[in-house]
C-alpha positions, 0 to 999 in steps of 0.5 A: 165170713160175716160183715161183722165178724170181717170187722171185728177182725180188722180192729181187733188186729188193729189194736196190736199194730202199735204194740207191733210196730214197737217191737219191730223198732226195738229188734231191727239193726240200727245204723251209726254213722262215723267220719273221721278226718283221719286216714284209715291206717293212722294210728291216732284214729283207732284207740278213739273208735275202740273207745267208742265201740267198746262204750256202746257194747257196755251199753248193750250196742254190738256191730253186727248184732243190733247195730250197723257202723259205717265208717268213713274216713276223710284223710283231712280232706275238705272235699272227701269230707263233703262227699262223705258226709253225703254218703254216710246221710244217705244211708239213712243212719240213726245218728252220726259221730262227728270225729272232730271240727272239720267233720261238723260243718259238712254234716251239718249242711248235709242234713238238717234231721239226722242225729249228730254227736261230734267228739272233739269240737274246738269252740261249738257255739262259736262256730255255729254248730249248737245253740248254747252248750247247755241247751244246743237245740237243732240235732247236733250235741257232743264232746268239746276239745277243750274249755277256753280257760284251759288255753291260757294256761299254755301261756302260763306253762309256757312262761314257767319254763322259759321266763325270759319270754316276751313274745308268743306266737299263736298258731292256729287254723284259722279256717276254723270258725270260732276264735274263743281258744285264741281269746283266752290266751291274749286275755291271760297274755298281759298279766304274765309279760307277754305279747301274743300273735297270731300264724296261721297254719294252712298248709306247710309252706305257711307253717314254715314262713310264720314260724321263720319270721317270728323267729328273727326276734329275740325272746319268743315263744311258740302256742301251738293251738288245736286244729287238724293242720296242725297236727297234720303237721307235727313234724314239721312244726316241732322240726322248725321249734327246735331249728329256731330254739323256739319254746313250744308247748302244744295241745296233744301228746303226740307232739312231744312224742315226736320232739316238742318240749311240752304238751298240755291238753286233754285225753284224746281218747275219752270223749268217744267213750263218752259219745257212745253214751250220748249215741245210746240216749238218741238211739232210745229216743232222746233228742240231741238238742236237750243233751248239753255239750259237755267239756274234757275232763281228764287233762295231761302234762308231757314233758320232754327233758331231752328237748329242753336240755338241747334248747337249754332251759332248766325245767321246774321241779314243780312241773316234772313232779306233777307231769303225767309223763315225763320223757327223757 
C-alpha cells in the first residue's frame, strides 16, 4: 500500500470516529444508582421505586435492557448509609437517587461529579445540599418533602381540632441540618394562641422522655416533623399520643394508620415518579445543577375518627368533608 493511500485511510477513518463514538454512548447499558434509607423488605420503600421505575419506562428507560439499577438499601443506618454510598459511586453510575435527607449527605461526600437526584429532601438549601432551589449549582437536584409554609399548617389544623391548645411540641430530628420546617411553624405559633417547643427524637428512649415531660402540663399538643427517626418510630410515638391524651398531627399517612389522630403532608410516592424525569434530562445530557429543586404538589389529609373519639374532641365538619380519607 501507498504512503498516501495509508493516510488517506487513517483520516478518512478518522472522520467517522465522533459519529462512532455517539453511537456507542447512545447504545451502551447505563448505570442508575439507588439508596434508600429503608430496609428491603418495609413496604413503604417499594410503591417509591415502583413509581420511579415505572417513570423511567414511560420515558424509554428499562433495567436490564438500556439501564442497569443498582440498589441499596441502608435500614436508616448512618454507617451502612456511608458504606453504601461508597459502593454505589464505585460503580461508576450515570446518576444516583437520593431516597430521602439522610442518603444526600453521605453521597455527596462520597463524590463531587456523579449526578445526584434526591426524592424527599426536609430543607436542601439549609442543609447545604444545593445552592438555591432555582438554580442549585454543583451535581446535586431533586424533589423537596415539603414547602415550609405547608408546616404551619400543622398548627393551624392541629388547633382547629383541639382548641383549647396552648402548648405544642415539636418533634424533630434534630441531626438533620436545616431548621426552615421548624421556623415556620413558631412563625404562625403567635397568631393562633400557641407556645411552640422543641423534642428531639434520636432514638426511643428520647422520644419516651420529651413527650412524658411535656405531658405533665396541661393543654398541650403534639407537631410530629419529618425525619427518618420519627417515622422509624411511629409506633411508639402514636402509642405515647394516646397513653398522654396528646393531640398529635403528623406529616405521613401511615401515622394514622397506626393510631395517630390526623395527618397532613404531601404523597410519598410522587416525587419518585417525578425524579425519573429528572434522572432521564441528566442521562440525555442536562446538568443537574440547571435543574431547579421543585416542591410537592400533591398534599393529603388523614383523619382517624376512632382516636379522636378516645381522646375526646369532636372534629370539625369542615375538616371530615374535605379529608382525603377519613378512618373510622
Amino acid at each position: 500500500m501507498r504512503r498516501r493511500e495509508f493516510i488517506g485511510g487513517i483520516l478518512g477513518s478518522a472522520a467517522t470516529w465522533p459519529l462512532s463514538t455517539y453511537a456507542q454512548q447512545a447504545d451502551r447499558m447505563r448505570c442508575i444508582g439507588v439508596l434508600m434509607a429503608y430496609a428491603e423488605d418495609n413496604p413503604d420503600g417499594k410503591p417509591r421505586l415502583s413509581a420511579f421505575t415505572q417513570g423511567l419506562h414511560e420515558l424509554g428507560w428499562t433495567d436490564g435492557r438500556n439501564i442497569r439499577i443498582e440498589y441499596r438499601w441502608s435500614a436508616g443506618d448512618a454507617e451502612r448509609t456511608r458504606r453504601y454510598a461508597a459502593e454505589l459511586v464505585a460503580l461508576a453510575p450515570d446518576v444516583i437517587l437520593a431516597g430521602n435527607t439522610s442518603t444526600v449527605g453521605p453521597l455527596q461526600q462520597a463524590t463531587q461529579t456523579v449526578p445526584i437526584v434526591f426524592a424527599g429532601v426536609v430543607d436542601p438549601v439549609g442543609a447545604g445540599f444545593v445552592d438555591s432551589l432555582a438554580r442549585p449549582g454543583g451535581h446535586t437536584t431533586g424533589f423537596t418533602q415539603f414547602e415550609y409554609g405547608m408546616s404551619g399548617k400543622w398548627l393551624e389544623l392541629l388547633k382547629a381540632i383541639a382548641p383549647r391548645m396552648t402548648r405544642a411540641a415539636v418533634l424533630r430530628d434534630v441531626t438533620i441540618a436545616g431548621t426552615g420546617e421548624f421556623a415556620a411553624i413558631q412563625a404562625g405559633a403567635t397568631s393562633v394562641g400557641v407556645e411552640v417547643s422543641p423534642l428531639g427524637s434520636r432514638d426511643a428512649g428520647e422520644i419516651e422522655r420529651g413527650i412524658a415531660d411535656f405531658a405533665r402540663s396541661p393543654n398541650g399538643g403534639l407537631i410530629v416533623a419529618t425525619g427518618a427517626s420519627a417515622v422509624g418510630h411511629r409506633q411508639l410515638i402514636t402509642a405515647l399520643a394516646a397513653r398522654h391524651r396528646l393531640p398529635a398531627i403528623y406529616p405521613y399517612r401511615f401515622f394514622v394508620a397506626v393510631g395517630g389522630l390526623v395527618s397532613y403532608g404531601p404523597d410519598r410516592v410522587d416525587p419518585f415518579r417525578r425524579a425519573a424525569a429528572y434522572v432521564d434530562r441528566i442521562l440525555k445530557g442536562e446538568k443537574p445543577g440547571d435543574l431547579p429543586v421543585q416542591a410537592p404538589t400533591k398534599y393529603e389529609l388523614i383523619i382517624n375518627l376512632k382516636t379522636a373519639k378516645a381522646l375526646g374532641l369532636t372534629i370539625p365538619q369542615s375538616l371530615v368533608a374535605t379529608a382525603d380519607e377519613v378512618i373510622e
